[in-house]
N, C-alpha and C positions, 0 to 999 in steps of 0.2 A: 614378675615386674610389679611397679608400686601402681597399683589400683588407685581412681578417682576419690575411692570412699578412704581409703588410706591415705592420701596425699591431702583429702579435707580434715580427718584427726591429726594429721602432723600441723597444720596451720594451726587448726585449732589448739593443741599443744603449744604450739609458740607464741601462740597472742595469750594465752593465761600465762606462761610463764611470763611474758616479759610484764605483763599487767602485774604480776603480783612482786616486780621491781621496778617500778618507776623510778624516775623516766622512762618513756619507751624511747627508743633508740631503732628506728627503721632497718636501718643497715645491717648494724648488728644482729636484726633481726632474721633477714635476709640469710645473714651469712649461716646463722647458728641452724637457720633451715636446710639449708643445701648440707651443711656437715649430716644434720640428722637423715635426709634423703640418702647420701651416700652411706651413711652409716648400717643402712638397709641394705645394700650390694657387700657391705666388711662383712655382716651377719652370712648372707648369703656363701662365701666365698670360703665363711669359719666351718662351718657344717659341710660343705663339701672336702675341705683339708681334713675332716676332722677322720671321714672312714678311713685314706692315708694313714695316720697318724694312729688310728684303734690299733689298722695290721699291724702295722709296726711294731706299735707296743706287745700285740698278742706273741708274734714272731721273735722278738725278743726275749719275752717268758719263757717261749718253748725251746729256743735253744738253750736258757738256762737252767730251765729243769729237766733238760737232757744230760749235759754238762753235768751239774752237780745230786745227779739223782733226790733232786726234791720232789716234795708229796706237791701231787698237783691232779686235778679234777681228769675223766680222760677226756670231756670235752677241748679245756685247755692244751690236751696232745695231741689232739689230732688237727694234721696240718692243711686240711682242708679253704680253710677260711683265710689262712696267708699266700695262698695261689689264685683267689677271687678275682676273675678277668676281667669287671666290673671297675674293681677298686684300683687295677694294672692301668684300664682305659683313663679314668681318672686321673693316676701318677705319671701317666703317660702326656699328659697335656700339658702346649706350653702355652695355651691361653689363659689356663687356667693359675699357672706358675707366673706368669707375667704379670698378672693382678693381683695375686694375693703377694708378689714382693712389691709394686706398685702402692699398693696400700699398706704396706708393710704388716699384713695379715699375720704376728707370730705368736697369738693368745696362746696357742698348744702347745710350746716351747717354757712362757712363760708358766703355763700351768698343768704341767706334765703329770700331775696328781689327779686331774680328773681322766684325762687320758685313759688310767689306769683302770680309778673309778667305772668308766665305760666301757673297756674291756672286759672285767670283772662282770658287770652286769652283763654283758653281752653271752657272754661265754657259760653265763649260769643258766640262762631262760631256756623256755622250751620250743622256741624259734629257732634258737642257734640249733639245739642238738638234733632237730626237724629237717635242717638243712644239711646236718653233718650226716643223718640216717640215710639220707636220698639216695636212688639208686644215678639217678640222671648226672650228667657232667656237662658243662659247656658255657658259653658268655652267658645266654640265657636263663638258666639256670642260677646262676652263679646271680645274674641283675635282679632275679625276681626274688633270690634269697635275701638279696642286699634294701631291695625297698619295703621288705617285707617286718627285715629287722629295724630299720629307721623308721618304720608306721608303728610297729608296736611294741619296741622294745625298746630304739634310743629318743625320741621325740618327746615318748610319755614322762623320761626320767627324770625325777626331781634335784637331783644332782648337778641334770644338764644346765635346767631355768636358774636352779644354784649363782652356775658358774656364769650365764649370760647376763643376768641381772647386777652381778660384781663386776663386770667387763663395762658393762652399758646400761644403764637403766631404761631405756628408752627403745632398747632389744626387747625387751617385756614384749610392747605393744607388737611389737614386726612380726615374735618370732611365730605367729599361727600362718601369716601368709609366705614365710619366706618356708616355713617347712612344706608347705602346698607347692613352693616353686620346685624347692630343691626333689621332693620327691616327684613331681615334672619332669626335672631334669633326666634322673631316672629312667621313668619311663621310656622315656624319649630315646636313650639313650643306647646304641648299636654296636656290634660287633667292628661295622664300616662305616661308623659314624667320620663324619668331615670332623677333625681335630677340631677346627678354628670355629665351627660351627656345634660345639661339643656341650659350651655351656651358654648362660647370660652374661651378654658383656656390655647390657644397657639396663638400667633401673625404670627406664620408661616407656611405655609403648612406641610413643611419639612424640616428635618435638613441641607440638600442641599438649600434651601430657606434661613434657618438661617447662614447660613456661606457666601450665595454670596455678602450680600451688605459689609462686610469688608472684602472679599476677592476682591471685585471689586475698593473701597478704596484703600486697600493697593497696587496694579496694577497700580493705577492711580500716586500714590505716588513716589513709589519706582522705574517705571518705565518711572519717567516722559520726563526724555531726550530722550530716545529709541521714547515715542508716539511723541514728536514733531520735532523729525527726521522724522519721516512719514509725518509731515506736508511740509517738506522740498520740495519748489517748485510745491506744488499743490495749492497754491494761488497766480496765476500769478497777482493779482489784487491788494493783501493786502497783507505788511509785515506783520508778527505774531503779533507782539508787536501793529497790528492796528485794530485786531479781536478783537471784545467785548469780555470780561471776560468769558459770562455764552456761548458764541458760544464755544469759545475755551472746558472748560470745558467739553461741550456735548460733541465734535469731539473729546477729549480725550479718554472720556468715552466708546464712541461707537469702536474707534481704538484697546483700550485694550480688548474690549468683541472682537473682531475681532482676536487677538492675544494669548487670554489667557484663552478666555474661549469658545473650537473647540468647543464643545456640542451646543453651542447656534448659531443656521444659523445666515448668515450674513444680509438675508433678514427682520428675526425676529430684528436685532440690529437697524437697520436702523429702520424701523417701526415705534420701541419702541420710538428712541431721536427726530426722526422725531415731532411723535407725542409731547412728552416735549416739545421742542423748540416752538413748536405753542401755548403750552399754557403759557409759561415762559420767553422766548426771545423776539426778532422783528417779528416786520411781516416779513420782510425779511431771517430773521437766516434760518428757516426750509428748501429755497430756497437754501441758499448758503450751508448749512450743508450735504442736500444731494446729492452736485453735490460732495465734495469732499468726500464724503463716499462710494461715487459709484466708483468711480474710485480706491481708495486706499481698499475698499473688494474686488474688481477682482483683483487686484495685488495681495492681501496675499493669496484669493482662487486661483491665479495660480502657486504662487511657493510651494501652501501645495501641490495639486495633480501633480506637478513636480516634488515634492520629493520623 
């Protein structure tokens, strides 16, 4: 599910984007957010059809280079990997079939090429042949093969980020925590697993999770004079108008969770953009971001317990 610190780079993402197209338009902003939230559960939903779809394809191969005596790896003959109990429990789900036609999840259709692409890789490493050598048989077996190939065989592929980045641009940023989920899923995941209880069928923890990333938006928006009055004279260095865009933005961000939303420590805020800025910004931002965040959280933490 979509993490705090994930749901603050998606805001942040949409306040630069829509900044660097004025007018800003709220709404539209709103909406283009919740598309990209959901677009996080389409990602999630694609990688789980996706092992479906490998067997398949593998399964297909091999009954056609049976069929036509074609030269083929013995990896690719042995039919080990198209009987994975694993990937059955998977094909076997209608909660999982129910959302991905819901969202109309059919990228592996459209792009039956990488499919193959994955296949191929699959069927060359020395993970598959590791799992095909095994003396063991069973769900287990068969699950710890299958997480084993998606941690280091299909995740790593440059082919996959390829094909996700032409799908979605905005997959880029997701796809490290959604492959954290899905191999969760994994994990998790049992011979007498509850079907309907099989995968994720919520992007947020909690309904307080689903409300902060457009309640944190709309903060940003609607209180935007108020945040850059706070900025007023805490950069003896730099006029505002001389902050990069995505600094600005962060130091907005983190001032409104300072202001609006008491529940959240001030040390948690900081942290949190802290950490963004280093993977988003300059080398430098994180440096100059948290000197003025330090100084404007002890201001607002001393006029609250003043009050």
């Amino acid at each position: 599910m979509l993490t705090r610190r994930h749901l603050r780079v998606k805001v942040m993402q949409q306040l630069y984007a829509n900044t660097m197209s004025e007018p800003f338009d709220l709404k539209v902003a709103q909406q283009q957010l919740q598309r990209s939230n959901e677009g996080f559960f389409e990602l999630y939903l694609l990688l789980l059809n996706m092992f479906i779809e490998v067997q398949s394809c593998g399964r297909s191969l091999h009954k056609l280079v049976k069929k036509q005596y074609l030269e083929a790896n013995s990896n690719q003959l042995n039919p080990k990997f198209f009987s994975n109990l694993a990937i059955a429990k998977l094909a076997s789900s209608e909660i999982l079939k129910k959302y991905t036609s819901q969202l109309r999840v059919t990228h592996w259709q459209k792009h039956d090429e990488y499919v193959r692409l994955i296949w191929d890789h699959i069927s060359a490493s020395d993970a598959y042949a590791a799992y095909l050598a095994e003396n063991q048989s069973g769900f287990t077996s068969d699950k710890n093969a299958l997480i084993t190939l998606f941690t280091d065989v299909i995740a790593p592929y440059e082919r996959l980020h390829e094909l996700i980045e032409e799908i979605k641009s905005s997959w880029v940023d997701d796809f490290p925590l959604v492959n954290t989920i899905v191999r969760n899923t994994l994990i998790h995941m049992h011979e007498d697993s509850d079907p309907k209880q099989l995968i994720l069928t919520s992007i947020y923890k909690d309904d307080n999770d689903r409300k902060f990333a457009v309640e944190l938006l709309d903060s940003v928006v609607v209180h935007n004079e108020e945040l850059a009055a706070q900025l007023e004279g805490r950069t003896p260095n730099w006029e505002q108008d001389r902050i990069a865009v995505l600094d600005m933005i962060l130091l907005k961000l983190a001032i409104a969770e300072f202001l609006y939303f008491p529940t959240i420590p001030s040390k948690v805020t900081i942290n949190e953009y802290l950490e963004i800025a280093k993977e988003y910004a300059t080398p430098k931002s994180s440096t100059f971001i948290n000197g003025i965040l330090d100084v404007i959280s002890k201001k607002i933490d001393h006029k609250s317990t003043s009050a």
